[in-house]
C-alpha positions as CSV (number, residue, x, y, z in Angstrom):
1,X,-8.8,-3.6,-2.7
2,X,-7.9,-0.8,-5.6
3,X,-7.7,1.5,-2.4
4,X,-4.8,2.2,-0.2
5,X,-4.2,-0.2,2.6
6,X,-3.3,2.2,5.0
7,X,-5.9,5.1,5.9
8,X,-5.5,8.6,6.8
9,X,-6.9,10.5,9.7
10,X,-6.6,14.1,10.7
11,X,-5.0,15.2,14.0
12,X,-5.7,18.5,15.5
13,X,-2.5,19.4,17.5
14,X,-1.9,22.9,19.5
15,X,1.5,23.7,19.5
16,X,3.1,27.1,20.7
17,X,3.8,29.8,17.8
18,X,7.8,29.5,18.4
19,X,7.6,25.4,17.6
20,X,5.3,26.1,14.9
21,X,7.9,28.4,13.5
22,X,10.7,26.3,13.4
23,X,8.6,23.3,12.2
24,X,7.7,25.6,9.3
25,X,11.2,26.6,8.6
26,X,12.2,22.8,8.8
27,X,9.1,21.5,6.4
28,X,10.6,24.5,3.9
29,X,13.8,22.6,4.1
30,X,12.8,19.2,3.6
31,X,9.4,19.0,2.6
32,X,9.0,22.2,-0.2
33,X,6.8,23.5,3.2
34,X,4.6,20.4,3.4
35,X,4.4,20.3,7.5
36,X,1.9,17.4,7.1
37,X,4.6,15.5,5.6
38,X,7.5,17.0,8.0
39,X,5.5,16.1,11.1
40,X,4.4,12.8,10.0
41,X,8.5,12.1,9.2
42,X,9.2,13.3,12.9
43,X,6.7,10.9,14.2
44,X,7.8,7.8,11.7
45,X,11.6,8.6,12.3
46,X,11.0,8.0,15.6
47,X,9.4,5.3,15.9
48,X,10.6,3.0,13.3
49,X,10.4,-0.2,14.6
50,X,7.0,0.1,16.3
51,X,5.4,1.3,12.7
52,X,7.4,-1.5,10.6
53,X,5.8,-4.2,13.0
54,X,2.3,-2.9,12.3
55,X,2.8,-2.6,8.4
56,X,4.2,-6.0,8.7
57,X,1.1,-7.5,10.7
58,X,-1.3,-5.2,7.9
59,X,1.1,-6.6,5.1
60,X,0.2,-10.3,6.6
61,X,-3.8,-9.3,7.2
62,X,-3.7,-8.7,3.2
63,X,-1.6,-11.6,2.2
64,X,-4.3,-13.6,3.8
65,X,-7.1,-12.2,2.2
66,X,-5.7,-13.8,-1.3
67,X,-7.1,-16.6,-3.3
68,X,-4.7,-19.0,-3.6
69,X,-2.9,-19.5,-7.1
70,X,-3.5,-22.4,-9.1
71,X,-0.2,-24.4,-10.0
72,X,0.9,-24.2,-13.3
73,X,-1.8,-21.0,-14.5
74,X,0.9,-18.5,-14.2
75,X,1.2,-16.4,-18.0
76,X,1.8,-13.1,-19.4
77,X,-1.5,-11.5,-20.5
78,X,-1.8,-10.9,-23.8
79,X,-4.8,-8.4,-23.2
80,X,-5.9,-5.5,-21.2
81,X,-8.6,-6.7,-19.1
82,X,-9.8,-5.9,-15.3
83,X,-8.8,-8.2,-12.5
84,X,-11.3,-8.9,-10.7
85,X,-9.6,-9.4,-7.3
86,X,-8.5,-5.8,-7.1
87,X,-10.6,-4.3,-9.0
88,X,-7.6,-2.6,-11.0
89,X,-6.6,-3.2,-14.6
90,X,-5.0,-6.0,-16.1
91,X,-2.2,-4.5,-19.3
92,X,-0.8,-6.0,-21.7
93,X,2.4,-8.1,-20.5
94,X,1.2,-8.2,-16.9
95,X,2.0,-11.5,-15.0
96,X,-1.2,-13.3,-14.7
97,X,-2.7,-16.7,-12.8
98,X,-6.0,-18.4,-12.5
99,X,-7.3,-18.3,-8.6
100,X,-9.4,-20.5,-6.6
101,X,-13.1,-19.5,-6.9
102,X,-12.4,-17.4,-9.8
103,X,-13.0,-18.0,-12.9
104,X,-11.1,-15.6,-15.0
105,X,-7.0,-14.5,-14.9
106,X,-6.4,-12.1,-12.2
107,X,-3.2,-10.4,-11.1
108,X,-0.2,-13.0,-10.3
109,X,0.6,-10.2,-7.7
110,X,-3.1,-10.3,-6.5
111,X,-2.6,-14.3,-5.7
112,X,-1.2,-16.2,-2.3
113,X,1.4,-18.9,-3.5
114,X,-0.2,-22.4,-3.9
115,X,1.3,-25.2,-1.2
């Protein structure tokens, strides 16, 4: 889980010289010339909602994939250590809980709420 939720794929796209030219000028503007991140904000900008909803039903996807906290774990660490939920590491004042079916402190933001 230390990776990004969201993959990236490559896109091979033909476009006319005169469109490429303006989408260059644009990406200059905005973007320091990035046209990978020009044309993905052209294709995010419009279509806002329809991308929100699937990062909301991903968001959900992840959420569920959790261990639930146990009540009454929650603690600041007082050690660096590695969670081993995500795989990432645990600092020094970090909010931390136990989790069902694991033994040691992992991330408090790496845990579903208990019921």
């Amino acid at each position: 889980m230390g990776k990004s939720k969201f993959e990236t794929k490559r896109l091979t796209v033909t476009l006319d010289d005169y469109v490429i030219e303006a989408a260059q000028k644009k990406a200059q503007i905005m973007f320091k010339g990035n046209l990978d991140y020009y044309i993905n904000w052209l294709i995010c900008n419009n279509n806002k909602q329809e991308i929100k909803k699937k990062i909301r039903g991903i968001q959900k996807a992840e959420e569920r994939k959790k261990p639930t906290a146990i009540q009454n774990t929650e603690k600041t660490a007082m050690y660096n250590n590695t969670c081993v939920f995500c795989k990432q590491t645990i600092y020094q004042g970090d909010e931390i809980c136990k989790a069902e079916g694991y033994e040691n402190y992992i991330h408090k933001k790496c845990c579903r709420k208990g019921n």
